[in-house]
C-alpha positions as CSV (number, residue, x, y, z in Angstrom):
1,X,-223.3,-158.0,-67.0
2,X,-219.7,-158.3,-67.4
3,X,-217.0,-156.6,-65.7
4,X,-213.3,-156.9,-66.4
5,X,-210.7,-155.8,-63.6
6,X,-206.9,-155.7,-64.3
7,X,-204.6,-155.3,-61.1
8,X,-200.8,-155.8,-60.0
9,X,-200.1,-159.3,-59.0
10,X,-199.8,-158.4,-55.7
11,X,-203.1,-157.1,-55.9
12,X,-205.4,-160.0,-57.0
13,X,-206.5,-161.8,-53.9
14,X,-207.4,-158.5,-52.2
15,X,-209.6,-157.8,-55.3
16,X,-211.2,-160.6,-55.9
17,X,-212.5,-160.7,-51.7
18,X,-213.3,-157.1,-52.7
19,X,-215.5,-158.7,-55.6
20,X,-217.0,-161.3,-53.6
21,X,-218.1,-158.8,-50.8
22,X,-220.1,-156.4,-53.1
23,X,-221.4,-158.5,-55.2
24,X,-222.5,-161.6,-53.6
25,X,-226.0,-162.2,-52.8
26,X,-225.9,-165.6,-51.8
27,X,-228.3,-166.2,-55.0
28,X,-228.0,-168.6,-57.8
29,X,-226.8,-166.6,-60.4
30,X,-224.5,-164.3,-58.2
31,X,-221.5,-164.9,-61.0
32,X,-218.1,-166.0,-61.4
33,X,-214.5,-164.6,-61.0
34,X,-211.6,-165.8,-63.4
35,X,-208.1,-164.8,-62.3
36,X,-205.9,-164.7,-65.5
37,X,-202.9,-163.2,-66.6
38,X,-202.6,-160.0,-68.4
39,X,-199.1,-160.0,-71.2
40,X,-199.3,-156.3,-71.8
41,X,-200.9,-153.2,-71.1
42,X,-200.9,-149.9,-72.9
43,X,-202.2,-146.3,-71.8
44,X,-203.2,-145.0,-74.8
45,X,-203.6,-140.9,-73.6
46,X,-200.2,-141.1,-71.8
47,X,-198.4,-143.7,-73.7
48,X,-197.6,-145.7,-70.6
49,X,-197.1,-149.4,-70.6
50,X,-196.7,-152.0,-67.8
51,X,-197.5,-151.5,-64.0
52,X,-198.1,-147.8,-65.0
53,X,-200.8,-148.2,-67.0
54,X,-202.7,-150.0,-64.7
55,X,-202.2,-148.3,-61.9
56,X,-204.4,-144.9,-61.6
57,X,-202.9,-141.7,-61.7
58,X,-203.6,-138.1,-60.5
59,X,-205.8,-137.8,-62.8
60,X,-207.8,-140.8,-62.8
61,X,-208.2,-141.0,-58.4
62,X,-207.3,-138.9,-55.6
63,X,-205.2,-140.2,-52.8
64,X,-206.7,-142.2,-50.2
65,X,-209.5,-145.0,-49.5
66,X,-211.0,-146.4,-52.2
67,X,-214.6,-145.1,-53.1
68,X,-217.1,-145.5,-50.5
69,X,-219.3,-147.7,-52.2
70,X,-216.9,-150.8,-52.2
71,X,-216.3,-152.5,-48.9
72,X,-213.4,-153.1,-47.4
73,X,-212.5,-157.3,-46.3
74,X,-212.8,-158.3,-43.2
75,X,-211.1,-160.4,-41.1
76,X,-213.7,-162.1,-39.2
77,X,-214.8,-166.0,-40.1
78,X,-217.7,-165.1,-42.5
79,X,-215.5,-163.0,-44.9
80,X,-217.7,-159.9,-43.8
81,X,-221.1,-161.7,-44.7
């Protein structure tokens, strides 16, 4: 499986813990995350470009939490494991 992820800079690190959380079994074979920079971005229905495009809109999430199903970091030594 492959999954591709773009977020604001400032958003990376918080993500990629995110990753690490959910999908980590401790398991050969558990995958790898690659950080890389994204030049441009380009919402096709709305024509937006940049930051906006990335970022969802009313129409794509409500307000809030994220969706239950992802965990949020912890703080504590173990990373939340």
């Amino acid at each position: 499986m492959k999954l591709e992820i773009v977020v604001p800079d400032g958003q990376v690190d918080a993500i990629v813990e995110l990753i690490e959380l959910n999908a980590g079994t401790g398991d050969p074979g558990d995958g790898k995350i690659f950080v890389a920079a994204v030049e441009r971005g380009v919402r096709i229905r709305t024509g937006q470009r940049g930051t906006e495009a990335i970022l969802p809109d009313e129409d794509d999430w409500a307000e809030g939490d994220p969706p239950p199903w992802i965990k949020k970091p912890s703080s504590g030594p173990t990373g939340g494991r």
